[in-house]
N, C-alpha and C positions, 0 to 999 in steps of 0.2 A: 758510362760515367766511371773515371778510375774514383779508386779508392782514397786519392789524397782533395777530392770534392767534396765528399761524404760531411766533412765536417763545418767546413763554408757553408756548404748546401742547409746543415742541420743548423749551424748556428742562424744565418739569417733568414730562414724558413719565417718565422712570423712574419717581418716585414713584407711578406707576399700577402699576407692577409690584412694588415695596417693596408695596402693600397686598395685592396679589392674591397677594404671598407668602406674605404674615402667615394665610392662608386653609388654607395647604397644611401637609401634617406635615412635620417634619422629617426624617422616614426615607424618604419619598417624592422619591431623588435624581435620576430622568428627568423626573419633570415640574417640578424646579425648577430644571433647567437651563434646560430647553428655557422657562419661565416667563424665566428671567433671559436670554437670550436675544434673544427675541421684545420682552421690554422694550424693549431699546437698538434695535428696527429703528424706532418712530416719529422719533425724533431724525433718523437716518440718512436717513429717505426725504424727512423737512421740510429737513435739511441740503441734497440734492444738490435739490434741487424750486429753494430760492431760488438755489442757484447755478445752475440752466439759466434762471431769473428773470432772474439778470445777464447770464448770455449772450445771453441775447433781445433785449440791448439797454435791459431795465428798468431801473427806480431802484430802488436798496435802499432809499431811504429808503420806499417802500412796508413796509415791516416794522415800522419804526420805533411803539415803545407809549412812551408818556410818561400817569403815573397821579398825582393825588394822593397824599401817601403819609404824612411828618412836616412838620409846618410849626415850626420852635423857635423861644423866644421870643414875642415880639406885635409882630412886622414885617410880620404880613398887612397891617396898613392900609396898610405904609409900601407894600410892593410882594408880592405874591403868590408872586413869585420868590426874597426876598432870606429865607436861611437855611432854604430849602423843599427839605427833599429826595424828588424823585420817583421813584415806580418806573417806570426807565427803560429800556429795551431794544432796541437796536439792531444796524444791521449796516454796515458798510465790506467794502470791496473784500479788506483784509487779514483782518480778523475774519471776512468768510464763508472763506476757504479754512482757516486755523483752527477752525471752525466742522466743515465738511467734513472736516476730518483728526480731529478730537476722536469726530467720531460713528464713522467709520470703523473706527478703532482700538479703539474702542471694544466695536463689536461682535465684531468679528474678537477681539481680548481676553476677551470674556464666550464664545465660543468655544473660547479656549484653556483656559476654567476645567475641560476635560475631566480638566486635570491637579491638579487640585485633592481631595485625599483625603479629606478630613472636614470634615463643618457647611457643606453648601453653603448652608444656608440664610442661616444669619448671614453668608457670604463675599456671597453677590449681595443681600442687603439695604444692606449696606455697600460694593460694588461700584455698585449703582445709586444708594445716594447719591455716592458719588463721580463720577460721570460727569454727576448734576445739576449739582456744584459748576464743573466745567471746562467744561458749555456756559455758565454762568449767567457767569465769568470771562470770556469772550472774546462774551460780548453785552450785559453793563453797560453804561450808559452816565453812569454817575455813578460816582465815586470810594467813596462808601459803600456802593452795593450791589454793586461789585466786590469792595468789602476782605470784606462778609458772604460775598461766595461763595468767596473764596480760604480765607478759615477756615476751611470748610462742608469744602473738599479737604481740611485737615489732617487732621481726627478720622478721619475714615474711612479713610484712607491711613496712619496708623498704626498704626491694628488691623489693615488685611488684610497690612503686612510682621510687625508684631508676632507676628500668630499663625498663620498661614500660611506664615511664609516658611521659610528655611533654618536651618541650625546657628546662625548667630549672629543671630537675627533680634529678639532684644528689644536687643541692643544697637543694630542700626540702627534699626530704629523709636525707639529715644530718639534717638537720631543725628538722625533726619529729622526729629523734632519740636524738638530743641533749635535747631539752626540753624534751620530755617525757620521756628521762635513767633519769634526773633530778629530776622529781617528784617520778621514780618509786624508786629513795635513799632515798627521802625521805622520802614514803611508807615503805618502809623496814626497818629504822631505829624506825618508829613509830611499828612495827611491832613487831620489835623484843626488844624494851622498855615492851610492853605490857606481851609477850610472858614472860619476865623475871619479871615481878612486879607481873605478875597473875598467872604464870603455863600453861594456855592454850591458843590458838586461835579463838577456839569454837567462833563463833560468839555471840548467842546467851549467851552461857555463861559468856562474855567478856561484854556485856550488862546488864548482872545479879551483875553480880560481881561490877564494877566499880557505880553501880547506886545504888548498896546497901551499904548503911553507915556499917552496921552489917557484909561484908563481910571479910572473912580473906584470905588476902594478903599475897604471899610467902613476899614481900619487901613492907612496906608500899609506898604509891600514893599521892602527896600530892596533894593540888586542882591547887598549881602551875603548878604542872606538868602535872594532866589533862588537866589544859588551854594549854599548850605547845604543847599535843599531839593532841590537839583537833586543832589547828593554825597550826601545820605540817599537819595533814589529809586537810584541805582545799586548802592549797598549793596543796599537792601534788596532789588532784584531779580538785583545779580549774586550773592547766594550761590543763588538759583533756578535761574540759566542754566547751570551757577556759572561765576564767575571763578575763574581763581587768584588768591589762596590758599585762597576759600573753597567749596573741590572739597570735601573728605573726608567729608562727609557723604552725599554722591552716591556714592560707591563703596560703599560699603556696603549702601545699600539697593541699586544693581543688582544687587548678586553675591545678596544675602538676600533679597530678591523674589520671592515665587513667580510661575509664566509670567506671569498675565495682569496682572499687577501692574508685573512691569518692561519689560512692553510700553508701559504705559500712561504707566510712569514718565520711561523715555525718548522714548518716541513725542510726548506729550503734555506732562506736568507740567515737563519742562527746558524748554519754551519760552514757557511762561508767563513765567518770564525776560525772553525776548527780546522778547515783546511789550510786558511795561510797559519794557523800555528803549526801543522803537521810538513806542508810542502816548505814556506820559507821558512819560518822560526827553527824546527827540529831539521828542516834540509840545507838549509845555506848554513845554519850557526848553530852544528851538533856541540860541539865543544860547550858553546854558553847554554845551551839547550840542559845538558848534564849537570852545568855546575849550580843550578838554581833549580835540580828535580825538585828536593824536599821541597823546596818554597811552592814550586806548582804542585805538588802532591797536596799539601798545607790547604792551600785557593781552591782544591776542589771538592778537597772534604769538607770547608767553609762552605761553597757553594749547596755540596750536599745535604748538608744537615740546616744549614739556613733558611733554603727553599722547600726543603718538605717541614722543615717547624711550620713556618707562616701559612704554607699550604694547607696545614692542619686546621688552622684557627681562623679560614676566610668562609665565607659565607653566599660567594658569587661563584660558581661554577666556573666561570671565564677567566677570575683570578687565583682560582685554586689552581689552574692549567698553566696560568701563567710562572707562576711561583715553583709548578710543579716542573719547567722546561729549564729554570735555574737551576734546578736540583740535578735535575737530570744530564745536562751539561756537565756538572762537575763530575760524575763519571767517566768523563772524555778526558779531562782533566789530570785527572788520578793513569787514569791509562794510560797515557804519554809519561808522565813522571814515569813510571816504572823501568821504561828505559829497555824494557825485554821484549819479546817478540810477542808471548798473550799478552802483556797489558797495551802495545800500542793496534794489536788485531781488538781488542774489545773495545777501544776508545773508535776506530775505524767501525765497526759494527754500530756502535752506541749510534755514532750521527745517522746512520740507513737508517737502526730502529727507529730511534726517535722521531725523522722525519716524516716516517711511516704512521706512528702510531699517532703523534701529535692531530697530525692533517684529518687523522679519522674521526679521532675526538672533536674537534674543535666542528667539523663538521656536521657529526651528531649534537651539539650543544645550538647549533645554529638551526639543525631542523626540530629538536624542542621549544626556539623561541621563536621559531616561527608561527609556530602553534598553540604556545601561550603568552608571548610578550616578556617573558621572565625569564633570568638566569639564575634566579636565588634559588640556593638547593631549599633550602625549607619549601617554597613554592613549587617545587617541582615535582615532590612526592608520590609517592603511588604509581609513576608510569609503567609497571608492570602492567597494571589496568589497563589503562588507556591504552597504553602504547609499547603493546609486548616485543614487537619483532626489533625496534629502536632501542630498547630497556634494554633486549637480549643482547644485541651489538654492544651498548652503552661497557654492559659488563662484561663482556671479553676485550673491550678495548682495555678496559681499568683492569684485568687480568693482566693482557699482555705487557701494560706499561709498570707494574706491580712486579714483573720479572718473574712467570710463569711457565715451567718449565713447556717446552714445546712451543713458545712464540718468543719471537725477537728479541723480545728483553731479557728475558733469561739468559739466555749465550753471550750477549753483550757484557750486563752487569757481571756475567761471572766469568771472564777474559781478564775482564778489567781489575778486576781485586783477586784475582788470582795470579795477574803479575804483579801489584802492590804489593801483595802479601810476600812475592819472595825477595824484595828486597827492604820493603818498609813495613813492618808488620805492626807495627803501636799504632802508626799514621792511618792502616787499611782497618784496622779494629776499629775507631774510633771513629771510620766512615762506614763501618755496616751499620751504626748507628741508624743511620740514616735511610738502611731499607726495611727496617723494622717502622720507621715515620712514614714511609711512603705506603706502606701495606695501609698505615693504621687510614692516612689521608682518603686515601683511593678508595678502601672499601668502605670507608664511613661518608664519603661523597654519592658513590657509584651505588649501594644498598640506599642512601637515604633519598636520594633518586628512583631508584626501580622498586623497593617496599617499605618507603615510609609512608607516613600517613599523610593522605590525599590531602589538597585543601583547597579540591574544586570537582567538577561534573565531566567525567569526560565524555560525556552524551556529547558527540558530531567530532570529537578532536581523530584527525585523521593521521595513522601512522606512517610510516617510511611505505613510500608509494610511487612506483614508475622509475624515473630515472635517478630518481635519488640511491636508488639499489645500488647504482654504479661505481659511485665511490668510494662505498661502505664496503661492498661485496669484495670489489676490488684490493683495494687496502689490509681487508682483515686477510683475504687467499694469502696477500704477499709478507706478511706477518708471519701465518701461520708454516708458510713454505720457506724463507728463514729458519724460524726456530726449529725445522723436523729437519730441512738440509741448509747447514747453515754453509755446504760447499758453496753453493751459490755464489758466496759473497769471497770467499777465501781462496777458491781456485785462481778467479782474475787478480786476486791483492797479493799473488804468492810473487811475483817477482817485484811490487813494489816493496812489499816488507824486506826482501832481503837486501834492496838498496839503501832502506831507511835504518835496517840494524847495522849495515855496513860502514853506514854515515858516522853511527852512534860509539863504532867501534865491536859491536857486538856480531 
């Protein structure tokens, strides 16, 4: 197998599992676990393979597939390239650790389907198309076969909150599809402006082009209209990340998500977000990227200080977390405004950690209500009793996401306001704010959880037992190995950063 298969192979890896499911009965619920499963391990093991590729010192662009694919029009004579869209697949220093987080979660998530009551077969057919769509998003290398694979997410991530999920879960699955068909039109109009003003989608090329004064244009581009296309991309992708004000739809689907769904959802799909601000927004349209920092500095300190207030004053475990990923988000935020090499490495780290540390939690909150029927932290009190080894986890997750030095969060949060601070320093004051909310939320959630006062018998309530270790164990190692070598993350991202400071001017 060469090396330019590796990522065909990885991305449509689940659909080998969608077929060998269609095989099995649907009353036959052990072996279409264990089938769903064993799916998501090809991805994962071609994921961590290219990244010890990069550690080695090799070139990603070993990976790189570029295919014949639509040619529109009759501009082959003119040039083979102009209005040719190819099936293209690749990988960057930022897109493998994305890459590696997406299979991760992924499996660890198809794991947590244990909790999953009815129709596992339709849940992992529609599971594993979902996990094609999110490798196929962060290895596109053209604008149109990413916007096909962003859509490919929707359908399937509808139906498993729609039908799967909790008490209110047809309203958030229409939640989550009306906001985000919303941004994905606006994607696609920005999309296909570019596709007509330049000839291609290439990404790369679409970067070349629009940032070279010297370049020739099938239509000329005026700087109005990059500003416009540059204001549609951040729409379109901050109701993904989300900004404030357009969170509300994200809170809904975390709280109505079933487990392995809102691992995936926070782990995974809010930083989809972040990457088309980082890849397209700050990569094609540096220029507009600059002229409107403060303003994105401004939205993430909003964001920050808005979602740990609320998170302080909620009462359901499940929306504290929710409130508490808008907060956290804006971190990513603030570190792209900075415009310097720590704040967009700390905003880069933020989405690992987070995705990391969310999936743990949310994980843990689902094997508490397994076992009591409740999210309400009043109701959940005492589980140091009951349920010491889940309690223990509970609080070094609420550590690490509290930004404790030695895991994930720590490095992250303080990348990120350490390059605010050198060129916004009022803006970044005014967002520490908001970790002095986050200590107060987390440990008055995560204590009033693990040693507040009981207000039940945990005579039979059974702790973190068997394979649920898996997730937990897992997720806290890759936290904890983060924040002690956070090279990890920084060796592979050393030549995309100095593309993206390059971009920036810096």
């Amino acid at each position: 197998m060469t090396l330019a298969a590796v990522l065909p192979i990885m991305v449509f890896s689940p659909l080998l599992g969608m077929v060998v499911l269609l095989f099995i009965k649907k009353t036959e619920e052990k072996w279409i676990k264990i089938v769903g499963v064993l799916a998501t391990l090809p991805a994962l093991i071609l994921a961590f393979a290219a990244y010890f590729h990069r550690l080695a010192g090799k070139s990603l662009n070993d990976f790189a597939l570029s295919a014949s694919w639509i040619q529109f029009g009759g501009f082959k004579k003119v040039s083979k390239t102009l209005f040719a869209v190819n099936f293209e697949l690749g990988l960057n220093g930022f897109t493998l650790i994305l890459i590696v987080l997406t299979a991760l979660v992924s499996t660890l998530a198809a794991i947590a389907a244990i909790y999953i009551k009815k129709e596992w077969k339709g849940f992992f057919m529609l599971f594993l198309l979902l996990e094609m769509g999110m490798l196929g998003v962060f290895t596109a290398e053209n604008l149109i076969l990413f916007f096909i694979f962003f859509e490919t997410i929707l359908i399937p991530a509808f139906f498993l909150i729609g039908k799967w999920g909790y008490f209110e879960k047809e309203k958030a699955a229409f939640n989550f599809l009306l906001y985000n068909g919303v941004g994905s039109a606006i994607l696609l109009i920005v999309i296909m402006v570019l596709f007509a003003k330049t000839g291609t989608t290439n990404i790369d090329a679409l970067t070349n082009i629009i940032n070279d004064s010297k370049a020739t244009l099938v239509s000329p581009l005026s700087a109005g209209a990059k500003y416009g296309l540059f204001i549609a991309l951040v729409i379109a992708f901050g109701v993904k990340l989300p900004i404030f004000p357009l969170h509300s739809w994200m809170l809904r689907a975390h709280v109505q998500a079933p487990t392995p769904i809102v691992m995936i959802h926070s782990g995974i799909l809010l930083k989809i977000g972040a990457y088309g601000l980082i890849r397209f927004g700050m990569g094609i349209f540096p220029e507009q990227f600059k002229s409107i920092a403060v303003f994105i500095a401004i939205l993430g300190v909003i964001n920050i200080l808005y979602g740990a207030y609320i998170a302080l004053i909620q009462t359901d475990f499940k929306m504290m977390l929710a409130y508490s990923s808008v907060s956290h988000m804006g971190i990513v935020l603030i570190g792209l405004a900075a415009l310097n090499e720590a704040g967009v490495q700390g905003a880069i780290f933020q989405v690992i950690s987070h995705g990391l540390i969310s999936a743990l939690l949310f994980f843990l909150i689902s094997v508490f209500y397994e076992r009591t029927d409740t999210t309400l932290i009043t109701n959940l009190g005492g589980m140091a009793k009951g349920m010491p080894l889940t309690a223990g986890f509970l609080l070094a997750g609420g550590l690490a996401s509290l930004g404790l030095p030695g895991m994930s969060g720590f490095i992250s949060e303080f990348m990120a306001f350490l390059g605010l601070f050198k060129v916004m320093p009022i803006i970044a004051a005014v967002g520490t704010l908001g970790i002095i909310l986050t200590a107060v939320y987390l440990l008055r959630t995560v204590l009033g959880i693990t040693f507040g006062k009981a207000h039940r018998d945990f005579a039979g309530v059974v702790d973190l037992q068997g394979i649920e270790f898996v997730p937990v164990v897992t997720l806290m190692l890759f936290i904890v190995v983060i924040g002690v070598f956070p090279s990890v993350l920084s060796i592979p991202l050393q030549t995309t950063l100095k593309t993206i400071m390059l971009g920036l001017g810096g």
